[in-house]
Every structure is written in structure tokens, then in C-alpha cells.
ROPANU-902494 format. One record per atom (N, C-alpha, C): residue in one letter; atom name; y negated, x, z. Coordinates in steps of 0.2 Angstrom, whole numbers, plus 5000, padded with zeros to 4 digits. Layout:
! residues N
residu	atome	py	px	pz
A	CA	Y	X	Z
...
This chain:
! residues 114
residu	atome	py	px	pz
X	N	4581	5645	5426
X	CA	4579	5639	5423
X	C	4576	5634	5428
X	N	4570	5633	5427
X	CA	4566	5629	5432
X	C	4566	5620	5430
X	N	4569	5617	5437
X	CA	4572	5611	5437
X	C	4566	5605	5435
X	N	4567	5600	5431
X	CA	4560	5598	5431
X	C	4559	5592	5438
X	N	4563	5592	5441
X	CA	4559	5591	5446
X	C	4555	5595	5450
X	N	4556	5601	5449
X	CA	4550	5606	5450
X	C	4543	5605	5448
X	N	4540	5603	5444
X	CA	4536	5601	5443
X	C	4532	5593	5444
X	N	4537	5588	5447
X	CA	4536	5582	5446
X	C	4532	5581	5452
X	N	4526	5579	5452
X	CA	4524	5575	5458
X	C	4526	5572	5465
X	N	4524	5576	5471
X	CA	4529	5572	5475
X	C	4525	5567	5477
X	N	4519	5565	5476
X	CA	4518	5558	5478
X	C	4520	5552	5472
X	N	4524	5555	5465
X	CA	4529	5550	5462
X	C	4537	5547	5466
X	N	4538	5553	5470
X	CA	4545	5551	5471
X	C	4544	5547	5479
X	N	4539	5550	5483
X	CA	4536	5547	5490
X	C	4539	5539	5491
X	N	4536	5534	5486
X	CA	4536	5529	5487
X	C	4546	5526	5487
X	N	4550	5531	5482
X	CA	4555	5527	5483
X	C	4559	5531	5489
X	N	4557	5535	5491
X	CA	4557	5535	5497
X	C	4557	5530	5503
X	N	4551	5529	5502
X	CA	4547	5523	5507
X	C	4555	5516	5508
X	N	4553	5514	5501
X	CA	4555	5509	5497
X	C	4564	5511	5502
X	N	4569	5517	5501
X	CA	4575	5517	5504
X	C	4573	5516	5512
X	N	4569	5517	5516
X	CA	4568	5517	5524
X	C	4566	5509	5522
X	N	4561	5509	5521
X	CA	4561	5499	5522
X	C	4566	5495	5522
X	N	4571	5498	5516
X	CA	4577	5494	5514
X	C	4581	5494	5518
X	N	4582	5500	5522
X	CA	4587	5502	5526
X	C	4583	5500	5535
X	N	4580	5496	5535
X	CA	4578	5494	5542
X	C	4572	5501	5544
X	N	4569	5505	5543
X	CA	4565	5509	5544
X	C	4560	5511	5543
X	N	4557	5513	5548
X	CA	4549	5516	5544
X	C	4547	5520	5541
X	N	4540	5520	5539
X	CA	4537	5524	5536
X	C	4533	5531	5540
X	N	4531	5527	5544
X	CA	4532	5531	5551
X	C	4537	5538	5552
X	N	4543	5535	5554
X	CA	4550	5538	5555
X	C	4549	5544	5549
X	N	4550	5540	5541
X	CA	4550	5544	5538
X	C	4543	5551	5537
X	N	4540	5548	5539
X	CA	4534	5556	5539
X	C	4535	5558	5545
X	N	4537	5556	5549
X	CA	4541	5560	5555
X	C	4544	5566	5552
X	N	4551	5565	5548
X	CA	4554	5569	5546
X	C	4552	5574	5541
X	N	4546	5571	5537
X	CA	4544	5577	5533
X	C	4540	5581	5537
X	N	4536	5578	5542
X	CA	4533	5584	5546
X	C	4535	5589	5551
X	N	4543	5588	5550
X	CA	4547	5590	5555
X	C	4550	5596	5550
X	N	4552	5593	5544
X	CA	4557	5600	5539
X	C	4550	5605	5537
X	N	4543	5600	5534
X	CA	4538	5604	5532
X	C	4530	5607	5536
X	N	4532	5606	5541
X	CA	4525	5606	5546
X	C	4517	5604	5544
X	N	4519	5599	5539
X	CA	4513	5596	5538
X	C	4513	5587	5543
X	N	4506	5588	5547
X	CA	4504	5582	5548
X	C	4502	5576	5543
X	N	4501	5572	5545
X	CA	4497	5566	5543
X	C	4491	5566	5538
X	N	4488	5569	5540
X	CA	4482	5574	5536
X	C	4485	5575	5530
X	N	4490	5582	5533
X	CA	4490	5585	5525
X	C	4494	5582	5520
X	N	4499	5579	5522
X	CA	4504	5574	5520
X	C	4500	5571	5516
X	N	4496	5567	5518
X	CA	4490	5561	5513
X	C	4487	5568	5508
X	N	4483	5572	5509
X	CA	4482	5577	5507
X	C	4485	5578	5499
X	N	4491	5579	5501
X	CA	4497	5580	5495
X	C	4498	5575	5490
X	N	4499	5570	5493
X	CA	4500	5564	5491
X	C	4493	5561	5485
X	N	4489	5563	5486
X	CA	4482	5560	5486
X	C	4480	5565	5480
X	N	4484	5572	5479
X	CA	4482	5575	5474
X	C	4487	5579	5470
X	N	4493	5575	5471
X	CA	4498	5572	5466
X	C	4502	5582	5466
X	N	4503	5583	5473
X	CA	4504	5591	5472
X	C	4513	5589	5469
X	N	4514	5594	5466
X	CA	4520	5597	5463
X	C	4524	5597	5468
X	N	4532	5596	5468
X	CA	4538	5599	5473
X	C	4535	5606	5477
X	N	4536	5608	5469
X	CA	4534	5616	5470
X	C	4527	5619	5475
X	N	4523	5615	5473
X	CA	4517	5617	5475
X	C	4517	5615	5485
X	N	4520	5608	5483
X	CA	4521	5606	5493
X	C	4523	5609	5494
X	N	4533	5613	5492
X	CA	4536	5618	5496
X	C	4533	5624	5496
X	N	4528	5625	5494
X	CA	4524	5632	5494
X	C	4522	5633	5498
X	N	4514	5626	5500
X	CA	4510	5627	5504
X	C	4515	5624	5513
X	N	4521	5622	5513
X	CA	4525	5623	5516
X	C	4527	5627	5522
X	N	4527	5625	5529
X	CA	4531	5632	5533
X	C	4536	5628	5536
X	N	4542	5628	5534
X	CA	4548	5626	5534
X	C	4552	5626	5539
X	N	4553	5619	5544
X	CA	4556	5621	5551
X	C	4562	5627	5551
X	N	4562	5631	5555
X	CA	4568	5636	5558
X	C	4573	5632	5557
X	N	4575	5627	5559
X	CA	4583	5624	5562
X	C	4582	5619	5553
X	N	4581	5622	5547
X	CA	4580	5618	5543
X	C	4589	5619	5540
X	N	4589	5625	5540
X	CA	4596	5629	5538
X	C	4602	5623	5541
X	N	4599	5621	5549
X	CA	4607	5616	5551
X	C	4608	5610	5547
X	N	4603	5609	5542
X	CA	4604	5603	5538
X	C	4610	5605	5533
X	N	4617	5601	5534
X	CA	4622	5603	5531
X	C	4624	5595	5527
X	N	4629	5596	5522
X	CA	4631	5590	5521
X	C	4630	5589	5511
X	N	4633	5584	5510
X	CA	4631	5583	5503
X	C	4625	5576	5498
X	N	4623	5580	5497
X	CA	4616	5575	5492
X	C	4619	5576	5484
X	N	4619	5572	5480
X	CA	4620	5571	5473
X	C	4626	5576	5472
X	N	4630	5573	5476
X	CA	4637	5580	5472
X	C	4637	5585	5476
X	N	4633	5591	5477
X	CA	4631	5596	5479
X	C	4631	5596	5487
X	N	4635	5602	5489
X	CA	4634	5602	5495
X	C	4627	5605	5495
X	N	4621	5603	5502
X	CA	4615	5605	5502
X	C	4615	5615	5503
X	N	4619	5618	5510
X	CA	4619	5623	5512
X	C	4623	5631	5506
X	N	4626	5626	5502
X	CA	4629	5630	5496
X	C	4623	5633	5490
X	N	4618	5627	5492
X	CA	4612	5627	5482
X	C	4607	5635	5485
X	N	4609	5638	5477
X	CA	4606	5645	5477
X	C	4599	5645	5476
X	N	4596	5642	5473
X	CA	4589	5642	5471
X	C	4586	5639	5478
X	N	4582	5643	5481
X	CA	4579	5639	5487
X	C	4574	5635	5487
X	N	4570	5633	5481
X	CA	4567	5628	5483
X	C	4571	5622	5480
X	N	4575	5622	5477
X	CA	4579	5617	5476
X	C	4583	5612	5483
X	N	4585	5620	5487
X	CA	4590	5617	5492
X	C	4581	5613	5497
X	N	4575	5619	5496
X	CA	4569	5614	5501
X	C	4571	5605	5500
X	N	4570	5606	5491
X	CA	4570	5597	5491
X	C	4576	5594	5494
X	N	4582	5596	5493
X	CA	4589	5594	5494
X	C	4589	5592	5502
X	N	4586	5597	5506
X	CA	4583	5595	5513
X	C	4581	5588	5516
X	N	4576	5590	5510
X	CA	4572	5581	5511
X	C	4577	5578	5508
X	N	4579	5574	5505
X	CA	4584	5572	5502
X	C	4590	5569	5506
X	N	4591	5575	5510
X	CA	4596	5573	5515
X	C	4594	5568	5522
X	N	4587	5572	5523
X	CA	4584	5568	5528
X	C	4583	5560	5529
X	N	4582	5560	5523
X	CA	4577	5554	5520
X	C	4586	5549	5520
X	N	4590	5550	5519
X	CA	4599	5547	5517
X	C	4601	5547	5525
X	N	4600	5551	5530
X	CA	4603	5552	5536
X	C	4599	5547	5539
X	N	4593	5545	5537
X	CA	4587	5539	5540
X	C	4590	5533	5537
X	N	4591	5535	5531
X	CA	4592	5526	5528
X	C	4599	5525	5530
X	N	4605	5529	5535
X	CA	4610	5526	5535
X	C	4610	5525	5543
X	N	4603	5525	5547
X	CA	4604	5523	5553
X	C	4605	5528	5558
X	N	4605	5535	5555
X	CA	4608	5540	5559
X	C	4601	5542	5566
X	N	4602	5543	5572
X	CA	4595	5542	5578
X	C	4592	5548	5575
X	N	4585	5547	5575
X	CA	4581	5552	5574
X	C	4582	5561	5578
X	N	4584	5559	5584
X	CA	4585	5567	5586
X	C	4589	5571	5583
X	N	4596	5565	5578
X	CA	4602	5568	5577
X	C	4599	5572	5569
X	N	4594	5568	5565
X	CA	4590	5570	5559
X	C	4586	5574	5559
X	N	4584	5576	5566
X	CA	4578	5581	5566
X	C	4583	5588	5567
X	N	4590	5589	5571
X	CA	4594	5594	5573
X	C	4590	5595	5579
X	N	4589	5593	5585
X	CA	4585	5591	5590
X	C	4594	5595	5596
């Protein structure tokens, strides 16, 4: 069964993203740090994505997902991240976790698994 965030927009969810790192003392910056870090898109492509409203699915597709992605351990919505069977679920669940390890002040190196 396919999640409907699977098909949602990631430049619908992008902004409250934003919106948690502002709130939480943080940047925007910081936060596409991190995506560029779990998904090896630049700045470019990032805006790219964003700009043509690509699907979860469709980012984590055109995705190449950092190696040290796996050390992202820990729980989002319940769910421990490292447990979720369907993998592009766990992709999102990554972000997820990155984006929550930012808004609670955690140092960057310790969010990247540096």
C-alpha cells in the first residue's frame, strides 16, 4: 500500500520544515545542508525540486543517498527510523529525523554522522 505521502509534494512539506529550524533558532542554510548531505542534491537541484513540486517519491528516486544514511537511528512519529520496512518511507523518516536533531540544537557534525 502506497503512503500518501508518497505522492505529496516536497516542496508542500519544505516550508514547515523551514518554519521548525527558524523556530528552533536555525537556519535555512543549516537545514539544506542536511538535505544535501542525506540526498546529494545541491542547491541547484534542491531549488530544481522544489520549483517543480517533485513528489517524495520522485526526489528519493532521483536521489543518491549518503552511505552513513543507515547510522541515522532513533524515533520519528512513533516508529523507530532503522526498524521502517518499506524504504522509501524509512528515506523520508531520515529526513525527518534530521530536520528534529536540527530543531533541538543537536551540532551539525553530530546530525550529518560525521
Amino acid at each position: 500500500m502506497a503512503h500518501r505521502i508518497f505522492s505529496m509534494p516536497f516542496s508542500s512539506v519544505y516550508p514547515h520544515y523551514v518554519a521548525k529550524m527558524e523556530k528552533k533558532g536555525r537556519t535555512v542554510a543549516e537545514l539544506d545542508h542536511a538535505i544535501a548531505w542525506l540526498t546529494g542534491f545541491d542547491e541547484t537541484a534542491l531549488k530544481a525540486h522544489l520549483d517543480a513540486g517533485t513528489s517524495f517519491e520522485a526526489f528519493f528516486e532521483d536521489a543518491t543517498l549518503n552511505p552513513h544514511a543507515s547510522l541515522i537511528t532513533g524515533v520519528v512519529c512513533g516508529v523507530r527510523v532503522e526498524e521502517i520496512e518499506d524504504p522509501l518511507m524509512q528515506k523520508i523518516r531520515y529526513l525527518d529525523k534530521l530536520v528534529d536533531e536540527l530543531a533541538r540544537g543537536k551540532a551539525m557534525e553530530k546530525v550529518l554522522r560525521a
